[in-house]
matplotlib code that plots the C-alpha trace (Angstrom):
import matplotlib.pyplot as plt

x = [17.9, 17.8, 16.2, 18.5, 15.1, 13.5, 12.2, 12.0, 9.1, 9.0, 6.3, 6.6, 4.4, 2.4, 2.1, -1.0, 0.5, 3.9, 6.9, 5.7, 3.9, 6.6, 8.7, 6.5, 6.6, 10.3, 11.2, 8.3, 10.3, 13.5, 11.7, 10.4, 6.6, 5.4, 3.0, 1.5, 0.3, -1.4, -4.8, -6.4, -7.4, -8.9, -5.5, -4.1, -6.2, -5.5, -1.8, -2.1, -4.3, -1.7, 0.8, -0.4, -1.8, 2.4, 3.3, 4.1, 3.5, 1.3, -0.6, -2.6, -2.5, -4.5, -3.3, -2.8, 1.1, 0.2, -1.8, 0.7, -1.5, -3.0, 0.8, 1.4, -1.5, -0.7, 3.6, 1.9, -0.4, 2.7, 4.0, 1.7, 0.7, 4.1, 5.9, 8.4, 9.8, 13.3, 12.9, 11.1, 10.6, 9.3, 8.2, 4.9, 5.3, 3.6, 4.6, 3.2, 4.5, 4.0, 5.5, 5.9, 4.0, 0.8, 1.1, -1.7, -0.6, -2.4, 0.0, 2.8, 1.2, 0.3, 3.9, 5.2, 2.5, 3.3, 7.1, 8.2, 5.9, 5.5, 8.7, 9.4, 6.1, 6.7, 10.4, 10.0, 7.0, 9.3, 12.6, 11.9, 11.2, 13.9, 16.5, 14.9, 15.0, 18.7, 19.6, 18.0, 17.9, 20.5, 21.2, 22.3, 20.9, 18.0, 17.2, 14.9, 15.3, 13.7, 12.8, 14.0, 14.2, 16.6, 15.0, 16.5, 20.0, 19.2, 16.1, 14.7, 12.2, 8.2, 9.4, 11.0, 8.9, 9.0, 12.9, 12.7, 10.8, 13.1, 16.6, 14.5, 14.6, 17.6, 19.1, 17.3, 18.5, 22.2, 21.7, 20.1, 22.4, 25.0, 22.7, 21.8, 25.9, 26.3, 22.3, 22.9, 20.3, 21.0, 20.0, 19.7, 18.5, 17.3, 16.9, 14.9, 14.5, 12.0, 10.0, 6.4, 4.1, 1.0, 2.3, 1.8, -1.7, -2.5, -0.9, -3.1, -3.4, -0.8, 1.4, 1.3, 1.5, 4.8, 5.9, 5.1, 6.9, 10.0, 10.3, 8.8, 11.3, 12.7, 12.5, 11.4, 12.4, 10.0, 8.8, 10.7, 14.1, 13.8, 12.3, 15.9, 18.1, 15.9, 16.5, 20.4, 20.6, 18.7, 20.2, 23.9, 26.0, 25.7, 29.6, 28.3, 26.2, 24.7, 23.4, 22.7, 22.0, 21.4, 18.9, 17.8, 16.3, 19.4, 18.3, 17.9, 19.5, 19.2]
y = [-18.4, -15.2, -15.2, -13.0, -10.5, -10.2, -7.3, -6.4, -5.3, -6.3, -5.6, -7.9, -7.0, -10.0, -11.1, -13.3, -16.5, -17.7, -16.1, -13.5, -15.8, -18.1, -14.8, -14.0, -17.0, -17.5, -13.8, -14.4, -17.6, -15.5, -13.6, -10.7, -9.3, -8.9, -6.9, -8.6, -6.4, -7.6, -6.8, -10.4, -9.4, -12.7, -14.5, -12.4, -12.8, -16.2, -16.3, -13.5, -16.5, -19.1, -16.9, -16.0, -19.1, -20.9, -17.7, -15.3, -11.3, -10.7, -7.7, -7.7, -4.5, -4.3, -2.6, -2.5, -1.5, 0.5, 3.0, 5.3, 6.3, 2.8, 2.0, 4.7, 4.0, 0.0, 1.7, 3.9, 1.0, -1.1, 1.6, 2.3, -1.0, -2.9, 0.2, 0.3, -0.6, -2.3, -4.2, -4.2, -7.0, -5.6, -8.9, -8.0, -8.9, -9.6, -12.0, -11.6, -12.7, -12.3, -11.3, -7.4, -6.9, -8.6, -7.9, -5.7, -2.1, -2.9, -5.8, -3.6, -0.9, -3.4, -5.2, -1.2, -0.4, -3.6, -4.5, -0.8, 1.8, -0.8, -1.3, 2.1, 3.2, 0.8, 1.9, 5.5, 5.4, 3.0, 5.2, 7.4, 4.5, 2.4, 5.2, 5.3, 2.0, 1.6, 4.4, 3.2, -0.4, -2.7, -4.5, -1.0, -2.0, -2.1, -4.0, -3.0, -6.4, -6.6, -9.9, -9.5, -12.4, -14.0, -12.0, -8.6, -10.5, -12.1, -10.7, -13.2, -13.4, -13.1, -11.8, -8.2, -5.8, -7.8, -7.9, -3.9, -4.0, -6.5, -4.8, -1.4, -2.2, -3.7, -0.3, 1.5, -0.7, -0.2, 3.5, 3.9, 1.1, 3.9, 6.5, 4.8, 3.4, 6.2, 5.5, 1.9, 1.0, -2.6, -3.0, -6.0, -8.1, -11.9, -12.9, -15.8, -18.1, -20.6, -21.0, -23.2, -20.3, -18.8, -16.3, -18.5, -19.0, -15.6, -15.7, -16.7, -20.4, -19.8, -18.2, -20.8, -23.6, -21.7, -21.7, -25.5, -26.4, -24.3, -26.0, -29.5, -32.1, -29.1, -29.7, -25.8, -23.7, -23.9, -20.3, -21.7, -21.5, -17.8, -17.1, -18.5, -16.1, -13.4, -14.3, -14.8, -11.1, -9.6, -12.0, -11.1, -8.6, -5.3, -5.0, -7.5, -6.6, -9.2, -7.1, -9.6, -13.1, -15.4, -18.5, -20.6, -24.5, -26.2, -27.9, -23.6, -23.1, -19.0]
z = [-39.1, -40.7, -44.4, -46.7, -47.6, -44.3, -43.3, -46.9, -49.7, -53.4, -55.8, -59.0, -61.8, -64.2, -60.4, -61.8, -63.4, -64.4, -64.6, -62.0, -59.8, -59.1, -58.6, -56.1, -54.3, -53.8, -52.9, -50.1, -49.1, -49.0, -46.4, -48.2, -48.4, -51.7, -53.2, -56.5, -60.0, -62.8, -64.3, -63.2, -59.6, -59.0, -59.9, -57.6, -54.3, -54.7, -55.0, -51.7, -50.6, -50.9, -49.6, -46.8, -46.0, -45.9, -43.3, -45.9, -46.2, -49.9, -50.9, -54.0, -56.2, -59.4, -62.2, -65.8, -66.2, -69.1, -67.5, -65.7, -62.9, -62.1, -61.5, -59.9, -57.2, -57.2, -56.0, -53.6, -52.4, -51.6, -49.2, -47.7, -46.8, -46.5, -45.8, -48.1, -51.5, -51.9, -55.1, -58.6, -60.9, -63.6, -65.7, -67.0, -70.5, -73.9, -76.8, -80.6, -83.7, -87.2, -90.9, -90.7, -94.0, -92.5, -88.4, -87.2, -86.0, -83.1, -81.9, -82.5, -80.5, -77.7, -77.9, -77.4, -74.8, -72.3, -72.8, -73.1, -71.5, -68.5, -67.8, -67.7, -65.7, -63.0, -62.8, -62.4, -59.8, -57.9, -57.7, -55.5, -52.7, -54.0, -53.1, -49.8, -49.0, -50.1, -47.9, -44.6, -45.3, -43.2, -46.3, -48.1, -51.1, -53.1, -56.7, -60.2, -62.0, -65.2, -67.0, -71.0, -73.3, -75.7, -77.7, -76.8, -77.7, -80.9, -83.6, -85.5, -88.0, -87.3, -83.8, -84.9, -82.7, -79.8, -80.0, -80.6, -76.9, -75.6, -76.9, -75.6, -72.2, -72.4, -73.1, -70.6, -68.1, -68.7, -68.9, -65.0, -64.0, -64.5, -63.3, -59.9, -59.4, -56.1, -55.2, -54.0, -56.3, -58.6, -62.1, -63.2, -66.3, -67.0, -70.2, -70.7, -73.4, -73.8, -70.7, -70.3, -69.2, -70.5, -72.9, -75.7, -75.4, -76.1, -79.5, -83.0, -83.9, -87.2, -84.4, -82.0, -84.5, -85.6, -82.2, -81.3, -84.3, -83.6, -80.1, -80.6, -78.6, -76.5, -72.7, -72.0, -69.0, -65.9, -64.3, -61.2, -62.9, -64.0, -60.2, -59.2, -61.3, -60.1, -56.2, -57.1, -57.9, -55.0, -52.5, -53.1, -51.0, -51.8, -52.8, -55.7, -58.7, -61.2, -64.3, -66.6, -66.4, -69.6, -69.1, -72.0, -72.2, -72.6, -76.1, -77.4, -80.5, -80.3]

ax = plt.figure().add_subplot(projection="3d")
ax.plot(x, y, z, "-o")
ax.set_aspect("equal")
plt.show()
């Protein structure tokens, strides 16, 4: 039986753990090869490991997604090695929180540098193979799907900057959505809410005690179930076109 991504390529950035990984692992059981970016090269070899070890097609690319021209040589990587580029998941993401009168610039800067400027990197180096692909590939389509939040629906206190990134690129997805309509390229969104990954560990103890407290008794989202959505979009028929998809823990309040 034909797998509804063979003979395709995706490059899913924050490749290294969660989110991303898991992303990684069901568009490679869908039948596509993947090429993997994130800063954590070891993370990655082994997930290219594991891949390729179950029969799959992996590639790892190193890059930090806020460096333009490491993202740019991580897009060109993929090509060259897979030959070709039908889908982006852009999911690289960062989480910080804190009272605006007392957050460090430099979160804010980071929040901006990671959940914005990567986003928006990784999209334009893509286009130009995207297009491409759409045009020659017997599916006649090709997908950018970028993993938002609940956050870029609903702002909230201690979480204001983050929401800026997350209603950002919310925005800049509708707008080349209309751009790439005659293109045959999809834009698409998943919005998230609380899912058990790693992004919480990088956040300060007062932070993460706020967070723990906010979903204590919740049953959170698995990386697994936001992989899903993401496959749902890419795997439909070209006449069909799923730009936004809303998943939160079912015990989510916001």
């Amino acid at each position: 039986m034909t797998t509804p991504l063979a003979g395709t390529v995706a490059l899913v950035t924050g490749a290294s753990s969660g989110i991303g990984a898991a992303t990684a692992r069901a568009l490679v059981a869908e039948g596509a090869a993947v090429a993997l970016l994130a800063r954590r090269a070891e993370r990655l070899d082994g997930l290219r490991a594991e891949i390729e070890a179950a029969g799959g097609t992996a590639v790892a690319t190193p890059a930090d997604v806020t460096d333009p021209d490491q993202v740019a040589a991580a897009v060109v990587t993929t090509v060259e090695t897979l030959g070709r580029l039908d889908t982006l998941v852009n999911n690289a993401g960062l989480l910080r929180m804190g009272a605006a009168a007392e957050a460090p610039v430099k979160d804010w800067d980071d929040l901006v540098s990671v959940n914005v400027n990567g986003v928006l990197y990784a999209t334009r180096m893509a286009l130009p193979h995207l297009i491409a692909a759409a045009a020659d590939s017997p599916r006649g389509v090709a997908d950018i799907v970028t993993i938002s939040s609940t956050g870029g629906r609903v702002a909230r206190p201690n979480t204001a900057v983050y929401s800026l990134t997350k209603f950002g690129v919310n925005a800049f997805s509708e707008g080349i959505r209309q751009e790439l309509i005659g293109k045959r390229v999809r834009v698409g969104l998943v919005e998230p809410g609380t899912v058990h990954t790693e992004i919480a560990e990088h956040l300060s103890s007062e932070a993460r005690a706020a967070q723990e407290k906010t979903t204590a008794g919740m049953v959170k989202l698995r990386p697994e179930d936001i992989a899903d959505a993401v496959v749902y979009m890419v795997t439909r028929d070209r006449r069909v076109a799923v730009n936004e998809m809303l998943v939160r823990a079912a015990e989510q309040t916001w």
